[in-house]
C-alpha positions in Angstrom: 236.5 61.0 169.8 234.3 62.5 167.7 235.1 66.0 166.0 232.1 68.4 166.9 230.8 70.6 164.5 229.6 74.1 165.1 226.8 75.1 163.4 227.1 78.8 161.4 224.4 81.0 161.9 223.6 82.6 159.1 221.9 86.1 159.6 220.2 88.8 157.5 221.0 92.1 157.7 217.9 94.8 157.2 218.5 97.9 155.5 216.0 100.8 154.5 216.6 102.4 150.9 215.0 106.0 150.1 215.1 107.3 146.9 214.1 110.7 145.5 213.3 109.7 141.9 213.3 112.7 139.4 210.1 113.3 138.4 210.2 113.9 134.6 211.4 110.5 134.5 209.1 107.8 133.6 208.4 105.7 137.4 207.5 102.3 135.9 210.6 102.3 134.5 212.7 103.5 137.0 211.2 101.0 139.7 212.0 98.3 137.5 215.5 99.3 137.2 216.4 99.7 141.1 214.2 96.2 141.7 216.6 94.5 139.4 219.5 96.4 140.5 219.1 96.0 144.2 218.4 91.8 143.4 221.1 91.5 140.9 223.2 92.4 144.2 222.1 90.0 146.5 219.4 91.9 148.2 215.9 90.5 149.3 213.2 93.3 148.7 210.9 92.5 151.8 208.5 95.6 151.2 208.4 98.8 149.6 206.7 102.0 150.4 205.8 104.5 147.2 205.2 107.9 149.1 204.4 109.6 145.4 205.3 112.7 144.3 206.4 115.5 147.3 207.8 119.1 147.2 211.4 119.0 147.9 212.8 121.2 151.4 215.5 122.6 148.8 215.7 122.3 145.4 218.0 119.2 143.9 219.4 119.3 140.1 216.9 122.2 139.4 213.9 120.2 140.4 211.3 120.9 143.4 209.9 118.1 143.4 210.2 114.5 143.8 208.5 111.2 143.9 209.4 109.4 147.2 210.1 105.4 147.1 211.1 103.2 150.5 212.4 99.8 150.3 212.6 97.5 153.1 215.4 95.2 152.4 217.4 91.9 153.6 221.1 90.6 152.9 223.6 88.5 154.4 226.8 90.4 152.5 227.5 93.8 154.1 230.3 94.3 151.2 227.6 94.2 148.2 226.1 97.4 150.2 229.3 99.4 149.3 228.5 98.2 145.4 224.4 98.9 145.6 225.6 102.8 146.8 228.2 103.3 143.8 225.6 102.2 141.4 222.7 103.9 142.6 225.1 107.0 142.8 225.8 106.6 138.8 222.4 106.6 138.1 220.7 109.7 136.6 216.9 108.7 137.7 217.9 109.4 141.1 218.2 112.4 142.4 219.2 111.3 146.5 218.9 108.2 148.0 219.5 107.4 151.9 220.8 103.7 152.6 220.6 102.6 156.7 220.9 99.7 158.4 217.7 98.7 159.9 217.1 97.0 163.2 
């Protein structure tokens, strides 16, 4: 008899990432930081959406405004979300950030 072999179906997750980057803070540089961050973690940018600089509802670490970035992303490891959030919690260019799984 031969052994049959099931095929694993490997599937990507989406996730949409907003940040609310502080805007004193130079934007080329931040972008490049969270691009490399979010790839050095295993996550495929699809797309991103720069919504520019927006009044805030409430004011966040003194500012009232911030500059608005969406990422559209892929991955097939739901743990290295857990990581992505600590790091972009430690760093000091953004000011909120919303991670959700897509659809």
């Amino acid at each position: 008899m031969k052994s049959q072999k099931t095929k694993k179906t490997t599937t990507q997750n989406t996730y949409e990432l907003l940040l609310i980057i502080d805007p004193e803070k130079k934007e080329n540089e931040v972008m490049k930081a969270v691009k490399k961050l979010i790839e050095d973690f295993g996550f495929s940018i699809k797309s991103e959406d720069i919504w520019g600089l927006r009044t805030l509802a409430y004011i966040i670490k003194k500012k009232n405004q911030g500059r608005y970035v969406v990422f559209y992303l892929e991955t097939q490891s739901t743990q290295k979300v857990v990581e992505l959030k600590k790091e972009l919690r430690m760093n000091e260019s953004i000011m909120r950030f919303v991670l959700v799984k897509g659809k």
